[in-house]
C-alpha positions in Angstrom: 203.4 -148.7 52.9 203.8 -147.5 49.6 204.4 -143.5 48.8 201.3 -143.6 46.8 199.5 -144.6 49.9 200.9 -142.6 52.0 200.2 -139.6 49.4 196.6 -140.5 49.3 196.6 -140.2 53.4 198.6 -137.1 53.6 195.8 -135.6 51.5 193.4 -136.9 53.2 194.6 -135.6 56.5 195.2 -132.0 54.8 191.7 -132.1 53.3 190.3 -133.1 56.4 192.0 -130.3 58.8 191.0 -127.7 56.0 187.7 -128.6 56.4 187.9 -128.9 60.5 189.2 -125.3 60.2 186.8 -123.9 58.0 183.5 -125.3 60.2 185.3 -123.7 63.5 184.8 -120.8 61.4 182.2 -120.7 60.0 180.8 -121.7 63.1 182.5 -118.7 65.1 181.0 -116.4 62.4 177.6 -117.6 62.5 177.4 -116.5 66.0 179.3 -113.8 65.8 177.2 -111.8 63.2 174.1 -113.8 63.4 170.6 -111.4 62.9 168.6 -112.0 65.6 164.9 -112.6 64.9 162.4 -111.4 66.6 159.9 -114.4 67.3 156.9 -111.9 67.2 157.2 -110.8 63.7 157.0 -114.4 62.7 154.1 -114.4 64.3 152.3 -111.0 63.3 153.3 -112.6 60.1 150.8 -115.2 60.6 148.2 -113.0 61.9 148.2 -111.3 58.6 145.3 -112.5 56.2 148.7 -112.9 53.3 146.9 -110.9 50.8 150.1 -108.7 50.1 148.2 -106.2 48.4 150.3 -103.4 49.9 147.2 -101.1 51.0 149.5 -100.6 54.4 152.2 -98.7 52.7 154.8 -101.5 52.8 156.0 -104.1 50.8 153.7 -107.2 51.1 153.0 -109.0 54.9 156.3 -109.6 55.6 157.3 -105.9 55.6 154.1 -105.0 57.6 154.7 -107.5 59.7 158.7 -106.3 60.6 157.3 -103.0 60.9 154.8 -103.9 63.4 157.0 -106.2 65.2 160.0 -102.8 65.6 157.4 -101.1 66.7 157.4 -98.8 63.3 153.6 -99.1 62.4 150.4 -99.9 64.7 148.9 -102.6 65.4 145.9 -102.4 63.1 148.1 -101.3 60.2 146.8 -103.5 58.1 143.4 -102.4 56.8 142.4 -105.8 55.0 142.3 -107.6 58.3 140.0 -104.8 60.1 139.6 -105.2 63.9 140.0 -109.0 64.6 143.2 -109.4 62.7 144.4 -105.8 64.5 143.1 -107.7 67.7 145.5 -110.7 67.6 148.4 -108.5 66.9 147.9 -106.4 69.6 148.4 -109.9 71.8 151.0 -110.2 69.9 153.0 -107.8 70.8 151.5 -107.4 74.5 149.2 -104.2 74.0 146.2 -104.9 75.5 143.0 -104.2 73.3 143.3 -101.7 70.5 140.8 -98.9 69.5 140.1 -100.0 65.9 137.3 -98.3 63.5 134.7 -101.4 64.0 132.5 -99.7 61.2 133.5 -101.7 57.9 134.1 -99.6 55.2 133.9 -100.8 51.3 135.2 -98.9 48.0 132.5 -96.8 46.2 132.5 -94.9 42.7 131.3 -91.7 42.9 130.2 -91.6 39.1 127.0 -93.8 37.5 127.8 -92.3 33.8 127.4 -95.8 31.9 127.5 -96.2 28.3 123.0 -95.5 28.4 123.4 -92.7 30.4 126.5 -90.6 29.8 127.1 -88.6 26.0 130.2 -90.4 24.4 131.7 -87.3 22.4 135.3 -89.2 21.1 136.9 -92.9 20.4 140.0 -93.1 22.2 141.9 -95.8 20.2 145.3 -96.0 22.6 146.9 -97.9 25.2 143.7 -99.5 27.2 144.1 -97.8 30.6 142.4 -94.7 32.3 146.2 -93.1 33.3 146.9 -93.2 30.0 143.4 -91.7 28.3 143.9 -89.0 31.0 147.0 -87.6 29.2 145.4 -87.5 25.5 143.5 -84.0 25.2 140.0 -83.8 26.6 140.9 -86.8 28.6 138.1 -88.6 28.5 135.7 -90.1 25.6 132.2 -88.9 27.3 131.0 -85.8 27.6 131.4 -85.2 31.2 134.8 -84.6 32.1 134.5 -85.8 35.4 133.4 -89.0 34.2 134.9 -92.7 34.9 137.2 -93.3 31.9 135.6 -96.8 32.1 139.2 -99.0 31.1 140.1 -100.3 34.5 142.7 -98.9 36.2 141.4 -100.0 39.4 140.5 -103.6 38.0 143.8 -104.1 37.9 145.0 -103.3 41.1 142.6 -105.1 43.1 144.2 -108.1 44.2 140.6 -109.2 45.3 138.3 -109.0 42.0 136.0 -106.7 43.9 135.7 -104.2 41.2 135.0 -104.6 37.1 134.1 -102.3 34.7 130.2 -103.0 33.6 128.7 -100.9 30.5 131.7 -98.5 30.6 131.7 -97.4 34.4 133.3 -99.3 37.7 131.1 -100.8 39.6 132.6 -102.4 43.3 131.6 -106.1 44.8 130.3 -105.2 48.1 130.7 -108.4 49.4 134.3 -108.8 47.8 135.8 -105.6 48.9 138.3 -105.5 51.9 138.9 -101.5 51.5 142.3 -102.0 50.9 142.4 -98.4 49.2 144.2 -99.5 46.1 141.5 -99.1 43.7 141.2 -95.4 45.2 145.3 -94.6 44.1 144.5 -95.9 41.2 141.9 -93.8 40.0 143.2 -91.0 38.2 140.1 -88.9 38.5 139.8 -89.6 42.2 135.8 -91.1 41.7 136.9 -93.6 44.0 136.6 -93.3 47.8 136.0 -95.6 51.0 132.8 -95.8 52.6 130.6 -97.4 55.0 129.3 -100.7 53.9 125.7 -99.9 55.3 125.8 -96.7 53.7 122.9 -96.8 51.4 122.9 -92.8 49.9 125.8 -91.4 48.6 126.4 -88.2 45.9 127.6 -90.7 43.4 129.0 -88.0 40.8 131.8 -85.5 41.1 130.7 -83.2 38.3 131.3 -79.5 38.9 129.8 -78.2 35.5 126.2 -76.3 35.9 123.3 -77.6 35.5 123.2 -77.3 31.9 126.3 -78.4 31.2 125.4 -81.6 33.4 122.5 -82.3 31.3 124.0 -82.0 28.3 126.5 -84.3 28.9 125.0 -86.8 31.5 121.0 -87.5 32.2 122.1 -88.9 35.8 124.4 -86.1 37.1 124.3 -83.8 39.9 122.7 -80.9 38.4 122.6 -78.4 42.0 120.0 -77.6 41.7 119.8 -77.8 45.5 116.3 -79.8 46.0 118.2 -82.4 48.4 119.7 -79.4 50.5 116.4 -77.9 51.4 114.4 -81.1 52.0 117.0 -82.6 54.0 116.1 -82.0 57.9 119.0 -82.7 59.1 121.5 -79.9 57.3 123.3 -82.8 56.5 123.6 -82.2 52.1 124.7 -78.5 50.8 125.9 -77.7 47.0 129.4 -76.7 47.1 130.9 -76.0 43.9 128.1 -76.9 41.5 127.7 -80.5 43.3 125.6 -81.8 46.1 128.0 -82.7 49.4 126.9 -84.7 51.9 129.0 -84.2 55.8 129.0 -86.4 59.1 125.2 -85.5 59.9 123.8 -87.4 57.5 121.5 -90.0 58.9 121.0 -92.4 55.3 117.2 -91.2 55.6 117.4 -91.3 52.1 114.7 -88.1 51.8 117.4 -86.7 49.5 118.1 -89.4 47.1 114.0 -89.6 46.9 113.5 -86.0 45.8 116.9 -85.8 43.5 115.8 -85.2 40.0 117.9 -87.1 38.4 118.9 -89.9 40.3 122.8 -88.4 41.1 122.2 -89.7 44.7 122.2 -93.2 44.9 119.6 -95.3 46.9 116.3 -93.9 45.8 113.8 -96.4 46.8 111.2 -97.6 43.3 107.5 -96.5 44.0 105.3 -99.5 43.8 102.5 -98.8 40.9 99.5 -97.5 42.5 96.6 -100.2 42.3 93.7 -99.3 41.1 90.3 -98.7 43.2 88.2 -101.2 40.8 91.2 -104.0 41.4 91.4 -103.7 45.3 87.3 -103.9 45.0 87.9 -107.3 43.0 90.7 -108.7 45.4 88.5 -108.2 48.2 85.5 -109.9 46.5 87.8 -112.9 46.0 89.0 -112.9 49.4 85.1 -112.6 50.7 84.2 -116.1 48.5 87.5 -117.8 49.1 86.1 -117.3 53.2 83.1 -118.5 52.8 
């Protein structure tokens, strides 16, 4: 055997021990400081509709999930999924059924001021977001302060396309929203708020200027002038603070959204146009010789 051959197998066998040694370790180290998993936050993981929108307070799924799994944050702390995703993560993790709010709840904003029916009073020519219109004095290009700045904070928030600015003010996709509350931390006016989906009349405006003022800026503000407060039977609207309030006794009769004077509350059914007595007398003629 040559010495370069017995060289080449010298460092072979060196090479080969190194390595031997190494894997022991590695291997002794693996277990030794290995993180154990808990196999119920993979699966809470899977529960969760993936969205990672961050409307639970934590960093995408994945840190919902390992909060839910330590124990750190209920079951239905995910507000996209609503009750049935809550409900599979409560077998999950071995709670039994969970008292969830079954009543589904969409984003709504609580101004109508469009470019038709709200007094534009300035051209704001900046940086094309409401948080950064709210800084420049006056804060707001239309006349009512309280007004949607209309440049889409909350559009670009939602991670579901469920809210677009249309002629200047937000309007929310029913059907798209998964009240997931970002569009509402978005808003630096706070019009935006979660409510029922079947809720059909809501005070959609937040201004607290008088009546005059309201007017003057807006044609379908809340003026107070407190019509919906005395024709509602069930004490269920007061004016508080120059604007119309609605609390938990509210039925959605809608009374108050009929009698509002300008439209403020939203839901206010369209009166069909009365027929006349001479056309009902012709449409029963025809009916009369299409019997015969």
């Amino acid at each position: 055997m040559s010495l370069m051959t017995t060289l080449i197998l010298v460092a072979a066998g060196l090479v080969g021990a190194t390595g031997l040694i190494l894997g022991l370790f590695l291997g002794v180290a693996s277990e030794k400081f290995k993180v154990e998993v808990d196999e119920r936050e993979a699966e809470v993981r899977a529960a969760l509709p993936g969205s990672n929108c961050g409307a639970c307070g934590f960093p995408g799924c994945d840190g919902c999930a390992k909060a839910i799994a330590k124990g750190q944050a209920p079951v239905n702390q995910c507000p996209v999924g609503g009750a049935p995703v809550a409900e599979k993560i409560a077998a999950i993790m071995g709670t039994g059924s969970v008292s969830v709010d079954n009543v589904k709840k969409v984003a709504h904003v609580h101004c109508q001021g469009d470019c038709d029916k709200a007094k534009q009073q300035a051209h704001y020519s900046g940086i094309a977001d409401c948080n950064d219109l709210v800084v420049v004095p006056g804060g707001t290009e239309k006349a009512c302060p309280y007004s949607c700045c209309g440049y889409g904070s909350c559009v670009k928030v939602c991670a579901f396309d469920a809210i677009h600015v249309i002629n200047g003010v937000a309007v929310v996709d029913k059907e798209k929203c998964t009240a997931c509350g970002a569009c509402v931390k978005a808003c630096p006016k706070s019009l935006i708020a979660l409510v029922p989906y079947k809720k059909k009349h809501i005070v959609s405006c937040k201004n607290l200027l008088k009546g005059k003022q309201v007017k003057d800026a807006c044609s379908i503000g809340c003026i107070a002038c407190g019509i919906c407060e005395k024709n509602c039977p069930f004490d269920a609207i007061h004016v508080l603070d120059n604007l119309a309030v609605m609390n938990e006794k509210c039925t959605d009769c809608g009374i108050c959204a009929q009698k509002c004077p300008t439209s403020a509350i939203t839901g206010k059914r369209v009166k069909k146009p009365e027929v006349k007595q001479e056309v009902q007398a012709e449409e029963k003629k025809a009916e009369a010789s299409a019997s015969v």
